[in-house]
N, C-alpha and C positions, 0 to 999 in steps of 0.2 A: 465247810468245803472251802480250800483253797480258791482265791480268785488270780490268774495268771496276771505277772508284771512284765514290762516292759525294763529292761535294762538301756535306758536310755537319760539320759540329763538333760534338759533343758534352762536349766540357768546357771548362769556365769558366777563362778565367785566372787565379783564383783556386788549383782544382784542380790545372792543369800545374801552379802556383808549390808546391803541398802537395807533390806527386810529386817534383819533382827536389827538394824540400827533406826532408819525412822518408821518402821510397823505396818510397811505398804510396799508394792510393786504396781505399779501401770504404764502405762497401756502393755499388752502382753500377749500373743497370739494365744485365741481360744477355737472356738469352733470356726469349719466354714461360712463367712456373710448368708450366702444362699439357705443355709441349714438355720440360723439367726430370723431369717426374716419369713421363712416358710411357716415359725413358732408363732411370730406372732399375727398372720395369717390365719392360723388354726385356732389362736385365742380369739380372733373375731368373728370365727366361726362356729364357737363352739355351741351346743343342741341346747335350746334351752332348758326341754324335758329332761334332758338330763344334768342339767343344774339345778334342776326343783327337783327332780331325785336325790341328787347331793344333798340338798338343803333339808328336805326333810328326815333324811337317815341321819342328821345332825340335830336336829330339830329346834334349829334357829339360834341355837347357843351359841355360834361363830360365825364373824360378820366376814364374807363371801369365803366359804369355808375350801372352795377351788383353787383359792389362792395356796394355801399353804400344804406343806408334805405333797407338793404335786410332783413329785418323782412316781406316787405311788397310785395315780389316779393316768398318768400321761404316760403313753411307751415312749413318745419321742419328748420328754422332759426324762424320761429314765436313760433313754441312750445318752444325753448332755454328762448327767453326771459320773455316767462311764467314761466319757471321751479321753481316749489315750492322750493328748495334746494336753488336757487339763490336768488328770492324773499326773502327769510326768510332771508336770509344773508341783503341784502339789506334794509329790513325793519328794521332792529336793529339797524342803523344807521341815516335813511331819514325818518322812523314814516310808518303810516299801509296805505297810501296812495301813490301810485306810478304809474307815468308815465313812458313812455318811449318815446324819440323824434330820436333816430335813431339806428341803428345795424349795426355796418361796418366792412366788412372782410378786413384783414389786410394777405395779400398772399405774400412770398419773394417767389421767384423762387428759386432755388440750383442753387449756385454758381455765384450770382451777386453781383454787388456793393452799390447796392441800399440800404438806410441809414435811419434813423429820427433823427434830431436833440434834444437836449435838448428842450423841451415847455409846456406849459400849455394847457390844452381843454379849460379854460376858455377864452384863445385867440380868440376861434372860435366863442362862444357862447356869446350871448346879452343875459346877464342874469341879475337879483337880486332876492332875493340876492343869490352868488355862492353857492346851496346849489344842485350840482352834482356830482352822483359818477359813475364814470368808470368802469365796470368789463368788464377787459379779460379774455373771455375763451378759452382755451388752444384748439386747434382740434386735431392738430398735438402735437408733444413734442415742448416745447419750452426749448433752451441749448444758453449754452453761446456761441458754432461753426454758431448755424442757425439764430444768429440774437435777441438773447429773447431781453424781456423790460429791461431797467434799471432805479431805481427810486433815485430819490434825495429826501433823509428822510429829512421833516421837511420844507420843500421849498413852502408848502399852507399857511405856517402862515404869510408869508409875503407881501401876496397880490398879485392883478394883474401886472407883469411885463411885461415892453417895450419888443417889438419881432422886430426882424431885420427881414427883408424877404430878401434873399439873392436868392431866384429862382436856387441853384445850383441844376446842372443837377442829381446828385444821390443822393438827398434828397426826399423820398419818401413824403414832406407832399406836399398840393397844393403849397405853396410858397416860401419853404426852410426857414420856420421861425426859428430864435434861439433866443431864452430866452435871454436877458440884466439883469443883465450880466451874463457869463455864468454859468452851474451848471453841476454838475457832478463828482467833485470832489471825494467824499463820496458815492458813488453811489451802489447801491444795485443793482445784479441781480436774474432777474425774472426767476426762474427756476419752468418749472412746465411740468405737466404728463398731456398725453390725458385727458380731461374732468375735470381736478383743473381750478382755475380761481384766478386772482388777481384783488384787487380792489382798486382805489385811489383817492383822493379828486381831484375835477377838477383844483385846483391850484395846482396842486403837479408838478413839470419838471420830467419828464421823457423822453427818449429815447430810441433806440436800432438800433445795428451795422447791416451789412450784413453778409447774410445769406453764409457761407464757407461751408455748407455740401452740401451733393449730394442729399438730400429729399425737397421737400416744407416745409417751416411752416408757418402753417395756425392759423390767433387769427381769434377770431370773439369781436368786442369793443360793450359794450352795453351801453349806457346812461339812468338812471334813474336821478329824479329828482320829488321833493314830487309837489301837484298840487298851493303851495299859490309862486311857485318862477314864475317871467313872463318876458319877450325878451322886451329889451327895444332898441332901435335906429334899431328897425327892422323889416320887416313884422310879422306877428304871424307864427309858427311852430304846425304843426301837431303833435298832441302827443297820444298816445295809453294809453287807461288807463288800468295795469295787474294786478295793487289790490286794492282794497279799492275804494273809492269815489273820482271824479272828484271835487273839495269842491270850488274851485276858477273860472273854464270856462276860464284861460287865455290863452289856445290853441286850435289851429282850430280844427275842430274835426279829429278823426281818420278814416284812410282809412280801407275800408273793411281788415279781414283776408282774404289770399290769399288762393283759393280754390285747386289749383293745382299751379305746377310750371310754373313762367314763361308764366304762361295762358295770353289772350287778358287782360280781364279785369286786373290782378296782373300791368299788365305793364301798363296802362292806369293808373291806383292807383299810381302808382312810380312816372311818369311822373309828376303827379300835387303835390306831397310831395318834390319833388324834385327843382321843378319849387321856389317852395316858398324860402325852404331852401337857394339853388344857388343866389336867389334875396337879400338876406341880410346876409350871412351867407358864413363861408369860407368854402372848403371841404378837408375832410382830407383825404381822398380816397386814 
């Protein structure tokens, strides 16, 4: 089924010319502030019982496994990644056809050590061709004290790099990978307000430090990607289609929208999106 687009544009020639030239866009109007921080609100309220529901329809194989594909666990993480505002940004880049294959909150605690090294998403993903883009949306503030991104301008043109997996214990990604060789140098930080979002080519390196203040900051990472790219040395990946036409079929189908939170069925939906994912595919959680 067709998904209705928007004939609208939102970025300047200018900006596409930024984007394909150093592999990023910020600060960038995303969702309403108030819509931002009602999320992460609801993340600190979320029911324990039914995060030990979660956990055990997994059964411990994924470490807090609500973090990730929470489009399909959350209605209001599902309406973010429809958001017309974000779409339109994302369609002037990737064309009037857009998937979605996951939505991953990205939580520091206040006052840990906990890190991501310099990397590419491409690392994670069986793709051709690399034709995905990143948007973080900011929930919380993101500052340079709690942790923000920092991007290495210009670092998608050079293709997929060699990743060390070092598994250090406060490297937030699954296997402490860093970029070969490293990058950072030149690095840009991601400064942004409740509700802005930053976006960047899936080869691009980036990073971000720990979180020094005394609040959470909460991203929420969206993956878009048009429908003619497809996961090669991998099982297939469930993708949600949020605008335009499914025009290729090279993804499983999409799991229901989540009726409520955290409900039986949302968590049964997670289970089998996830199952796939974990079988071929690294997790960035």
């Amino acid at each position: 089924m067709a998904v209705a687009a928007q004939a609208h544009s939102r970025l300047s020639p200018p900006q596409v010319r930024h984007f394909r030239a150093e592999g990023y866009l910020t600060p960038l109007p995303g969702i309403p502030a108030a819509q931002a921080l009602d999320c992460v609100a609801r993340l600190a309220n979320l029911d324990p019982s039914r995060l030990a529901a979660l956990d055990t329809a997994w059964g411990g194989r994924h470490r807090d496994p609500w973090r990730t594909q929470t489009h399909v666990l959350f209605p209001w993480i599902d309406a973010i990644v429809r958001h017309p505002a974000i779409l339109d940004t994302v369609e002037d880049l990737l064309g009037p056809n857009l998937l979605v294959v996951n939505a991953d909150l990205f939580v520091k605690e206040p006052r840990t050590r906990s890190f991501v090294s310099f990397h590419q998403d491409s690392y994670y993903w069986h793709i051709e061709p690399d034709h995905m883009i990143s948007v973080w949306v900011a929930l919380s503030a993101a500052t340079r004290e709690n942790g923000c991104m920092r991007y290495a301008p210009r670092t998608h043109l050079d293709g997929k790099k060699t990743h060390e997996e070092t598994f250090a214990a406060d490297n937030a990604l699954s296997r402490g990978q860093v970029m070969l060789p490293e990058a950072g140098a030149n690095s840009v930080d991601v400064l942004l307000e409740p509700g802005q979002i930053a976006i960047h080519h899936c080869l691009l390196a980036h990073a971000s430090g720990p979180n020094r203040s005394a609040e959470r900051r909460v991203g929420l990472t969206i993956r878009y990607l048009p429908p003619e790219v497809r996961v090669v040395g991998g099982p297939p990946l469930a993708a949600t289609l949020v605008r335009g036409e499914d025009t290729h079929g090279h993804f499983a189908p999409a799991p229901p929208r989540p009726a409520a939170e955290l409900d039986d069925a949302a968590i049964a939906a997670h289970r089998e999106v996830l199952e796939a994912h974990a079988a071929g595919h690294f997790s960035t959680a």
